[in-house]
N, C-alpha and C positions, 0 to 999 in steps of 0.2 A: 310435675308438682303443682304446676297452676290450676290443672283440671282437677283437681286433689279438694275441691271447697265443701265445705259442710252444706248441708240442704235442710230445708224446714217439713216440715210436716207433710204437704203437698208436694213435693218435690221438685221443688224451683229453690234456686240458687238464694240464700241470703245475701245480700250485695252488703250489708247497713255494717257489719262488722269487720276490722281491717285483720283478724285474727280469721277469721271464719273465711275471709275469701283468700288465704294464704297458708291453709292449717299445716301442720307439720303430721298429722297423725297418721296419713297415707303412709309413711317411715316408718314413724317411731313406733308404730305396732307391731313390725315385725324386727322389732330389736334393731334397727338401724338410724344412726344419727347422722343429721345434717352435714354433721364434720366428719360422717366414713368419708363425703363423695369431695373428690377434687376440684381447684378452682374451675380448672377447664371444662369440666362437667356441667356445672354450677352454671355457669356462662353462657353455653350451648342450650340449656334450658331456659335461661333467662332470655334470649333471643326471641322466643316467642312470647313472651309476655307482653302485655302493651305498657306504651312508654307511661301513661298515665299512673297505671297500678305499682312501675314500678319505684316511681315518686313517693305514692301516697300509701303502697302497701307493704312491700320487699321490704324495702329500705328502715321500714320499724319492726322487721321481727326481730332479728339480732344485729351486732356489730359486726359479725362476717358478710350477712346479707346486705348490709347497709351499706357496705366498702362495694362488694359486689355490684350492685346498683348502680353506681358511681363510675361502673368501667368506661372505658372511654370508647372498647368495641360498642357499649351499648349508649353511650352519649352523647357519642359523636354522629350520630345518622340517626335521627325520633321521626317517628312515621304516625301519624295521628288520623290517617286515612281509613274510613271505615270503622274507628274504634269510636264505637255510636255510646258507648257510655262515659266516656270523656266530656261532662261540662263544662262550660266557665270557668266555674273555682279550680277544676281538676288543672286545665289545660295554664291557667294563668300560674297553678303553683308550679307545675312542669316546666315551665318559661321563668320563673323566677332562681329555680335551684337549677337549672342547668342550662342557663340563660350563656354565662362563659365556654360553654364543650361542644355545645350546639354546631356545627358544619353543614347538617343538612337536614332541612325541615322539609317533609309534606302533610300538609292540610288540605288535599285536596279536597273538596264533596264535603267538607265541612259546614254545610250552610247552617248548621243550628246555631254554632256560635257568633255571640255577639260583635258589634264593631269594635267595645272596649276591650275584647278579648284580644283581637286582632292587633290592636295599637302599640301590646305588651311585644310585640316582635321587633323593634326598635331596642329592645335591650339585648340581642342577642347579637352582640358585634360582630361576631366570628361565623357568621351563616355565608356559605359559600353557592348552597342550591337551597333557593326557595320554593315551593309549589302551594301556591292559594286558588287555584281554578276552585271555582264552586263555592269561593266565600263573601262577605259583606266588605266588598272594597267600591270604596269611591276614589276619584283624581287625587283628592288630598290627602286621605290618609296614604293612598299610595307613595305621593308625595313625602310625606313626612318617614316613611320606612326605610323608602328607596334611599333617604337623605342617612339614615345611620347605618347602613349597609353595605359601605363601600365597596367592603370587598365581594358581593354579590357577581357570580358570573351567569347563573342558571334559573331562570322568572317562572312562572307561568301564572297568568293571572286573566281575568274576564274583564270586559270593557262591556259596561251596560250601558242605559239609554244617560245622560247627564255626563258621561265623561269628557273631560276637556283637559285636553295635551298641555294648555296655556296655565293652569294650572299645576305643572309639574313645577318644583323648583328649581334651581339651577345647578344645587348640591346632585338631587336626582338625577337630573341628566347626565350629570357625570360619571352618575354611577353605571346608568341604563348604556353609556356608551362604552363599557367594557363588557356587559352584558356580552355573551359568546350562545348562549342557548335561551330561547325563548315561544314560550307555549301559550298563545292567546286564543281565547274562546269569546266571535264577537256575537253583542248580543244587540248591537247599532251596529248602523252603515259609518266605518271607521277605520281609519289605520292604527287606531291605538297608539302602542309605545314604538311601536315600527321605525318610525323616522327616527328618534332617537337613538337605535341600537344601531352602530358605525360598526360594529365587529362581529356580528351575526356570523354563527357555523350552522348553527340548526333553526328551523325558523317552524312551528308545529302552525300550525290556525285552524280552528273549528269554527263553522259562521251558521248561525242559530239565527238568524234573520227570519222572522214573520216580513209576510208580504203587507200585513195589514195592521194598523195599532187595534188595540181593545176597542176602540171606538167606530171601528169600520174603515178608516180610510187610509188611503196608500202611502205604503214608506216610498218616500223617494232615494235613491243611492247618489247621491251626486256628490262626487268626490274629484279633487285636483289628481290628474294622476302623478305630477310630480310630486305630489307630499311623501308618497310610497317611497320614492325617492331610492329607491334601493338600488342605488350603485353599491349599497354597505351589501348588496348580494355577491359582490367579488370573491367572499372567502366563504359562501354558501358550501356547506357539503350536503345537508338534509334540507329538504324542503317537503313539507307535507302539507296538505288542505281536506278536510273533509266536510262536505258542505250537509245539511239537511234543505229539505225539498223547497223550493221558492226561486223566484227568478231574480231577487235582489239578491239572494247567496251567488249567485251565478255571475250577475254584474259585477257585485265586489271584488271574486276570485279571479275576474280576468284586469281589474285596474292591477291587483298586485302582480299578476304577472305581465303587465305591460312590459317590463325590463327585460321582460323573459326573451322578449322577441329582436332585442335588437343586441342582447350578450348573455350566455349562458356560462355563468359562475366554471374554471376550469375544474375548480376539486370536485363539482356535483357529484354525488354519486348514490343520493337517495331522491328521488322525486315521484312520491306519489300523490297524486288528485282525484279523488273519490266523490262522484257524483253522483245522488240516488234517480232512479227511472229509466226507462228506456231510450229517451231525448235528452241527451246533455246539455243539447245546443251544440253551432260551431263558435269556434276559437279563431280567427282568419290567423294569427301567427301563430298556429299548431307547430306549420311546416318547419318557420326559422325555430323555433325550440326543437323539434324534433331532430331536426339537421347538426344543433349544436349539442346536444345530448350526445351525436353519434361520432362528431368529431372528438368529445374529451374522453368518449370513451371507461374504464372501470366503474358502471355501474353495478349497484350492490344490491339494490330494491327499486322496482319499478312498478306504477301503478296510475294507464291513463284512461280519461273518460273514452266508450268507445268509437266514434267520433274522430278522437283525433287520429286515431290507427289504423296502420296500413301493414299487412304484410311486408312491404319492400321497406318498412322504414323500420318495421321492429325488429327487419335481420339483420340492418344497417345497425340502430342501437346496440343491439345482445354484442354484435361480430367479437369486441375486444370486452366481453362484460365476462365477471365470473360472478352473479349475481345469487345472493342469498335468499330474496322473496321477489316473488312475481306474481304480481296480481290482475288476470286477464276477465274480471267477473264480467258476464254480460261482452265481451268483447267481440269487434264484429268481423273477428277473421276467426271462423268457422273449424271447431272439430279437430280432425287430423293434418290439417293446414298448417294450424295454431302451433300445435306439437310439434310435427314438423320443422316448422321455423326455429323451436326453441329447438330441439337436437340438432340440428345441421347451422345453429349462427352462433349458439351460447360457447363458449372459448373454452370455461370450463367450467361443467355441470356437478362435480363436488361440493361446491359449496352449497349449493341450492336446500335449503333447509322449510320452506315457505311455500304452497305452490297454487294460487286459486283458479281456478277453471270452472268457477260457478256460472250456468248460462251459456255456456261455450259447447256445449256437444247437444246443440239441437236437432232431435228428428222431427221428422216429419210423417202429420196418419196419411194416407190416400187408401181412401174407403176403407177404414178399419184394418190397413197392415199397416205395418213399418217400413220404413223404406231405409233401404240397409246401408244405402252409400253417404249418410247425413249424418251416422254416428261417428264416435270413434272407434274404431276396429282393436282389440285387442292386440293386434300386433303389433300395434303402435306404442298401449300401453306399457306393453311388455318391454321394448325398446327404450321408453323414458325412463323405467325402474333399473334396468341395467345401466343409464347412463346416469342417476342421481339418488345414488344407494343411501345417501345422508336426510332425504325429504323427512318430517317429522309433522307435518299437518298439510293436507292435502284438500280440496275442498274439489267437489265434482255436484254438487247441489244445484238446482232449478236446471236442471234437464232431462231429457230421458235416455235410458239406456236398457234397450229390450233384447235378450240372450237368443238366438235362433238355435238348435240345441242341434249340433254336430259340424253346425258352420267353424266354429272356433272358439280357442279357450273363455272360460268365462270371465267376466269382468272383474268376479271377486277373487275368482283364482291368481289372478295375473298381480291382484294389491297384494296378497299373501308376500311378494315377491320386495315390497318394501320394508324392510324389516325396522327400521327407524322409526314407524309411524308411532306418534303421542293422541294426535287425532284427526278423526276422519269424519269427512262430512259427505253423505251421498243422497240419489235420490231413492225412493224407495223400493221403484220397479225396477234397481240396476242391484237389490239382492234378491230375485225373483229367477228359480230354475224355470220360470213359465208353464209350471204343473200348478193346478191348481189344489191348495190345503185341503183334509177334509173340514177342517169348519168353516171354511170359507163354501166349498160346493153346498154344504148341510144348509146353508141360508138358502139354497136355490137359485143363486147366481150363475146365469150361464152366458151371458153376454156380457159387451164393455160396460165400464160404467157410464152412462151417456147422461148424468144431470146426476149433481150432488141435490137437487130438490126430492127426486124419487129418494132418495137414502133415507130419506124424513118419512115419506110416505108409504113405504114398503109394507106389507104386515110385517108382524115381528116376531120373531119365533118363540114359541112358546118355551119358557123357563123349563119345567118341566121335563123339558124329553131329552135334555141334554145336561150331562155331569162334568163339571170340570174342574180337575184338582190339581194342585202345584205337584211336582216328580211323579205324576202316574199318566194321564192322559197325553201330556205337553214331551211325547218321546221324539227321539232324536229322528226316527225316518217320518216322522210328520214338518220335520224343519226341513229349508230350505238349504236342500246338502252344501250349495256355493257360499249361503252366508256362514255356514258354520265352519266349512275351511277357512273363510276369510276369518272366525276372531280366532279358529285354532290358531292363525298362523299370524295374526298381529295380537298374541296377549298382553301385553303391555300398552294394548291402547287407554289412556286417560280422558278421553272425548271424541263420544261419537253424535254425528247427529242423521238420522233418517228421516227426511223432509218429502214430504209428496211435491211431483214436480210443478205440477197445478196449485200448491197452497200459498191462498193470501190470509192473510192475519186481518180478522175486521178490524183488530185497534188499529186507530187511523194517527196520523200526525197533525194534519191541519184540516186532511177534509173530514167528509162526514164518514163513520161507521161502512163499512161494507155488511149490507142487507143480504148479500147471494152468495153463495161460496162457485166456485168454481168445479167442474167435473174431476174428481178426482181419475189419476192414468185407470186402466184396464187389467193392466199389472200390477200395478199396487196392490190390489185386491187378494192378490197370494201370499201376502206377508201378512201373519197374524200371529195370535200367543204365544205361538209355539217358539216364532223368529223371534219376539219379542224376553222369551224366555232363557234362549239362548245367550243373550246377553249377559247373562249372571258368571257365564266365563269369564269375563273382563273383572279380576279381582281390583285394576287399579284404578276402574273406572270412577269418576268423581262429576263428569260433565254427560245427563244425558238429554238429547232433545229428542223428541218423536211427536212428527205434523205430517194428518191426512196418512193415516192407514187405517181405510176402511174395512180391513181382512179384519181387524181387532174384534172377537165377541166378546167370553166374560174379562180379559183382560188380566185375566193370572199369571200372564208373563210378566207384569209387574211385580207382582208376590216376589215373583222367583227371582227378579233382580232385585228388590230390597232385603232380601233374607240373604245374598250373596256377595254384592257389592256393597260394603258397610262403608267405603269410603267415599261413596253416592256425596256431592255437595251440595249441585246444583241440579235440579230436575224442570222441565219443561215440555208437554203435553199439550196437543192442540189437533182437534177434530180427528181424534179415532172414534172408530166401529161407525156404527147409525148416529147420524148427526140430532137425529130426533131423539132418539132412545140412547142415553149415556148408561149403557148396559158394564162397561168397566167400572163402575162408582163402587159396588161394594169391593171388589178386588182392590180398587187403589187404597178402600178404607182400611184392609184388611193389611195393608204395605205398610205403609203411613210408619206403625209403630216400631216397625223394622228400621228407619232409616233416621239414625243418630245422628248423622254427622249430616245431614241438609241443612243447607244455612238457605237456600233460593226455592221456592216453588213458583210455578207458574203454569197456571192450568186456562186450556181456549175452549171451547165447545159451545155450540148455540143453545144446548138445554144444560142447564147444571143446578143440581138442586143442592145449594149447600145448606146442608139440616147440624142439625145437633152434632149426627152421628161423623159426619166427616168432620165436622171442628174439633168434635173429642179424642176423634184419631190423629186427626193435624198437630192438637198439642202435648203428643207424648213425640214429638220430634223435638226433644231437647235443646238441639240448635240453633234453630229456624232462626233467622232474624227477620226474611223478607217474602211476602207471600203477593203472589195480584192473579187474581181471578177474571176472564175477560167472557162473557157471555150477553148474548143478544136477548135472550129470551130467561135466562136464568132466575133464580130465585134464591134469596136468603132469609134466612132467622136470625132477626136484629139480636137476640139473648143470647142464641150460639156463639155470636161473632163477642160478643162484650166478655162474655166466660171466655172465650180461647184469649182473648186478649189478656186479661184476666190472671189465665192461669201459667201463660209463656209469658215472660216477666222480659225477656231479652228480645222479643218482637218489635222493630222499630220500623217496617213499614205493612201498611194493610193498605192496597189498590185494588179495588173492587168496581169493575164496569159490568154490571148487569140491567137486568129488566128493572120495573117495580117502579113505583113513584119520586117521582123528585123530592117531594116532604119527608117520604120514607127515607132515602139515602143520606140527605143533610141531617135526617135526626139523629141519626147513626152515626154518621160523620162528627157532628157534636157530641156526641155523648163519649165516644172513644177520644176524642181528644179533649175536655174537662175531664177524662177520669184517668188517663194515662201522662199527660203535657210534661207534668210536674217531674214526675220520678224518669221517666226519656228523655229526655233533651233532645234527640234526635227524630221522634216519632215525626212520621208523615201519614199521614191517613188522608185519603182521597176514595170516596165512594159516589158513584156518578151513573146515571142512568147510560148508558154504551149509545144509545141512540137519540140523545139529544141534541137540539142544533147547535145549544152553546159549549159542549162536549171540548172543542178545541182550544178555547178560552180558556176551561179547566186545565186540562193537557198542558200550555204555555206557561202554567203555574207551579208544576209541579218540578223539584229536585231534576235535576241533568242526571246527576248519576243513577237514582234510579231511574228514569225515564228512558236513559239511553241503554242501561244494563240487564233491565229485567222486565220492565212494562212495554215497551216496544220490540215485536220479535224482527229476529233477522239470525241467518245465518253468521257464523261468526268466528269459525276455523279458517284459518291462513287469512284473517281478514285485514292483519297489520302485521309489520314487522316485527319478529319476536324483541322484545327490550325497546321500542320505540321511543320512550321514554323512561326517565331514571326511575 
């Protein structure tokens, strides 16, 4: 019924009327009234509505509505996260009328709203889980929440530069010491509300620490380590950290686990610590935690930098574990080892629902072969799926895995054999029967790829001599027979991602733009529209990513998954076909209008010419809220982008890193936001040259949650616990 709104002339949503965004007419024209359907009906649909609307719109059609409204299923638990048309006024009336029902609020990634907006959460006595990550909080107003929120058990909130503990009041601390869950994101070198929280079970931390202020000079971390203070870790069960790249995140996370080393909480039984690159650093008491992990024994989710692991100590860990997620990304015990360990230590492998293995099956070239004793063998594979029949997101991404054809089963054959899978993540040469496509041979490719610069340079074949149409050319014995058993036989997959095992994303975090791309594998080269096409199997599919498949020409396996999977949500694209020649652009133009339900775009490529004609395809995607385009050399039409904006009315972020002038980008950048601000509340627009030197600085400015969800690529199947937090 929600989706049921009346549209204007252009066909964009009227928001202005509270009748029009609630109409009844989707019913009453086919003779059916409000009051056939029953409350429990009624209710189940009201579930998806947002809390906002149903304050300011529900609630005044009728007095059945309005009671409805009012349930306490939908009062009691208001979710304000991502509902990017939520203002001010919306959010304060929402806080005023069901300020009493309230239990559990998240706001998280709410940056648009105001501090005064924030302050109205002191009326809401009865809040039991708070989440403000990503909002306008200082020590005081914190202070002053904390103080009428007694019965608060579940926080999660950011500590920025100016925060002071000394500033907390005393009523707060009171509250903060029954505190039992807590999720800080630091953005200073800090303990935050840490030392205060005496009864900690779950303790979440993200540390977003630059090495450098705006100004150039170095943050220093010097911190007491008794303030951490965490003997309150005695009744720790969850402990997570996930750092972003800098050596002061890395300081910080080894002060809080100073305690680690000399007592390891007995209920532990979540601890993962995620640290980006290949250099963790060491930890000198890895050992004492690892030793005391293995004595308490039931762990549930594990997750350590690779560094501190050893074979002997993570079959010591697993021995009495029946553990649900296991994240060994980048881990430096190799391959069939690794697996190994996990079948022969894990106690019982039913539970295991979670499984990362990104980085972990590295081969190795000598002289342009494989060398066949550095992967995983499928009959290894084949051993883990019999022994963990419930896995549901499997991650086998940034490595290679090359099929010798009659050595033994294939890699895809063997996943068929998980039948649970939701999503899969691989690398692109481990769906390759190692025959080459014909569009792939038709380029005249007959060697490895040995330099993604030549991909630029290549001639390019002429349009002309070749035809390629969605259901005629893209047939099934031009696919890759292994990847097509594999989605026969996981149809129910909901996210996939095919990553080239060589692919880096030039958007940077802190350093500069990546100018060179990397050699994409030799095998990758055989996966092209046809694989790409196949994919339109996957009816549930909602999550797709695909990076570094040079097999790609015109890219009509696009077509064919936008015209098949309509429950497509999120899409992400990054360096197919000729990295010079973006010879997929009209094909994706040609998709574009096929895919209703995308709320995410994200497209990488070093040439990308966004004209008119891809903006006007992009805005018949109804949904869309979040688009970022990352190109080195790219180009845009200032008037294209202002019309898409224009005429998608629910678009609330535009992140655009191309070429072109810095005067050029900022003018853009102002004019979309003086003609959008007003009526979004939520708009972020960031448009920025990809290769400037103060690129980082911009970066440092922009929303966490888009930053971390859609503008920064990374693999991101089995990357956390499923439910990590509420």
């Amino acid at each position: 019924m929600y989706s049921c709104r009346k549209r204007t002339s252009d066909g964009n949503m009227d928001n202005q009327n509270v009748e029009e965004r609630f109409s009844l007419d989707c019913v009453e024209h086919s003779g059916i009234s409000i009051s056939g359907f029953s409350d429990e009906i009624l209710l189940n649909i009201l579930t998806h509505v947002p809390s906002h609307d149903l304050v300011l719109s529900v609630g005044r059609v009728c007095k059945k509505m309005k009671t409805l409204s009012l349930d306490k299923s939908l009062t009691n638990h208001v979710r304000l996260s991502k509902e990017y048309l939520a203002n001010d006024d919306a959010v304060k009336q929402v806080v005023k009328e069901l300020a009493s029902e309230i239990q559990t609020l998240s706001m998280s990634g709410c940056y648009w709203l105001s501090g005064a907006t924030i302050d109205q959460l002191t009326r809401c006595k009865g809040l039991v889980k708070l989440d403000l990550s990503g909002c306008r909080l200082t020590s005081v107003r914190l202070s002053k929440i904390l103080s009428s929120l007694r019965g608060l058990r579940s926080l999660a909130i950011d500590i920025s530069a100016g925060f002071d503990s000394n500033q907390l009041s005393r009523e707060s601390k009171a509250t903060l010491s029954k505190i039992s869950e807590l999720k800080q994101t630091l953005y200073t070198p800090s303990y935050g509300v840490v030392p205060c929280c005496t009864n900690l079970e779950r303790l979440l931390l993200y540390f977003e620490i630059y090495d450098l202020t705006r100004e150039g000079a170095t943050i220093c971390c010097q911190l007491m380590v008794g303030q951490s203070s965490i003997p309150h870790y005695q009744n720790l069960q969850v402990f997570y950290a996930r750092l972003a790249p800098g050596e002061v995140n890395q300081t910080l996370v080894n002060l809080y686990l100073a305690v680690f080393s000399v007592h390891v909480p007995e209920r532990l039984h979540v601890f993962i610590i995620s640290i980006p690159g290949n250099n963790p650093g060491h930890w000198p008491a890895a050992k004492n935690l690892l030793d005391g992990i293995a004595r308490n024994g039931a762990l549930e989710a594990l997750q350590l930098p690779k560094t501190w692991l050893d074979q002997s100590s993570l079959q010591r860990i697993l021995k009495h574990s029946a553990p649900s997620h296991l994240n060994f990304s980048r881990c430096s015990v190799f391959g069939s080892q690794l697996i190994h360990s996990i079948l022969n230590g894990v106690m019982d492998l039913r539970q295991l629902v979670s499984l990362n293995l990104s980085g972990c099956i590295q081969g190795l070239y000598l002289d342009c072969t494989w060398k066949a004793d550095e992967h995983i063998d499928s009959h290894v594979m084949e051993s883990l799926a019999s022994a963990c029949p419930n896995i549901r997101h499997l991650n086998l991404s940034a490595a290679h895995y090359h099929s010798t054809p009659g050595s033994e089963e294939h890699l895809c054959a063997v996943l068929t054999r998980f039948k649970s899978l939701r999503s899969l993540a691989l690398p692109v040469c481990a769906v390759s029967d190692g025959v080459k496509n014909p569009e792939y041979a038709a380029r005249g490719s007959t060697a490895p790829i040995s330099s993604s610069l030549m991909l630029g340079l290549r001639k390019g074949t002429r349009v002309g001599l070749q035809t390629y149409k969605v259901n005629s050319d893209l047939r099934d014995e031009q696919t890759s027979s292994s990847f097509r058993a594999l989605l026969e036989g996981n149809p129910f997959l909901e996210e996939i991602e095919l990553i080239g095992s060589n692919f880096s994303s030039a958007m940077p975090r802190y350093e500069p733009a990546i100018r060179k791309e990397q050699a994409a594998c030799s095998w990758a080269g055989h996966i092209g529209d046809s694989e790409v096409a196949a994919l339109g199997a996957l009816g549930f599919l909602r999550r797709l990513t695909l990076a570094q498949l040079p097999g790609i020409v015109k890219g009509t396996g696009l077509v064919e998954v936008a015209m098949k999977c309509r429950d497509l949500q999120v899409l992400s694209l990054a360096n197919l076909g000729l990295l010079k020649n973006t010879t997929y652009m009209p094909a994706l133009i040609e998709a574009l209008p096929y895919c209703k339900q995308l709320k995410d775009l994200r497209l990488e490529q070093p040439y990308i010419n966004a004209n008119a004609r891809f903006f006007q395809a992009l805005s018949q995607c109804s949904s869309l809220r979040r688009l970022c385009l990352i190109s080195r050399n790219g180009t845009f039409q200032a008037d294209a982008v202002t019309a898409f904006m224009a005429s998608c009315r629910d678009v609330i972020m535009c992140h655009m890193f191309m070429g072109g002038s810095l005067v050029a980008c900022r003018n853009l950048q102002k004019a979309l936001q003086d003609s959008f601000a007003a009526e979004r509340p939520a708009l972020s627009v960031v448009i920025y040259p990809l290769l400037h030197e103060d690129l980082a600085l911009v970066i440092r400015e922009m929303p966490l949650l888009h930053l971390d969800e859609i503008t920064l690529f990374r693999s991101r199947v089995a990357e956390d616990p499923p439910r990590l937090w509420w």
